[in-house]
C-alpha angles and dihedrals in degrees: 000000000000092000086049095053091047100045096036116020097126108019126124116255122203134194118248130187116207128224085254084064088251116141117232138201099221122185117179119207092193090172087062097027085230125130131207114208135183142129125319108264136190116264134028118252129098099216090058084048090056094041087052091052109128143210087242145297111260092225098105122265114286126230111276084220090072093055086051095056098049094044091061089042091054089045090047088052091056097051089249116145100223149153131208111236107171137004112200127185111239100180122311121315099009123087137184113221110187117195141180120229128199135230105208120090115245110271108261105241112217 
């Protein structure tokens, strides 16, 4: 609790929904290129996000490939250029995503 207060006390949180159709609690740490992701939640701020962090679910852990996935997609969707590097458990069901984002623009194809 104490690591999501630090990295992410603060921070915006936006809702996200997923390819699959899941909704997603999303906070970007851009300082620090890291992600928290969970799921969606009612209400908008990110300090009542982090308060209502849990000690789990008790759903089971989900796969950390899912939050992968919907990390790049949510970069993707903010024109960001950017790759995945590790997806880390928190504690169930919130994840930390970190990426690395470039700088250059894509290459234009003719």
């Amino acid at each position: 609790m104490n690591y999501v207060q630090a990295k992410y006390q603060g921070l915006p949180s936006v809702e996200f929904v997923g390819t699959s159709g899941t909704n997603y609690r999303i906070v970007d740490n851009q300082k620090e290129s890291r992600l928290l992701i969970g799921p969606g939640l009612a209400g908008t701020a990110t300090q009542n996000f982090v308060k209502g962090f849990s000690t789990g679910s008790g759903l089971g852990v989900t796969p950390p490939v899912v939050f992968r996935d919907v990390a790049e997609e949510y970069l993707k969707s903010t024109g960001k250029r950017c790759e995945t590097r590790d997806v880390t458990l928190v504690v169930d069901p919130y994840y930390e995503v970190r990426y690395k984002c470039s700088l250059r623009s894509p290459r234009m194809a003719f």
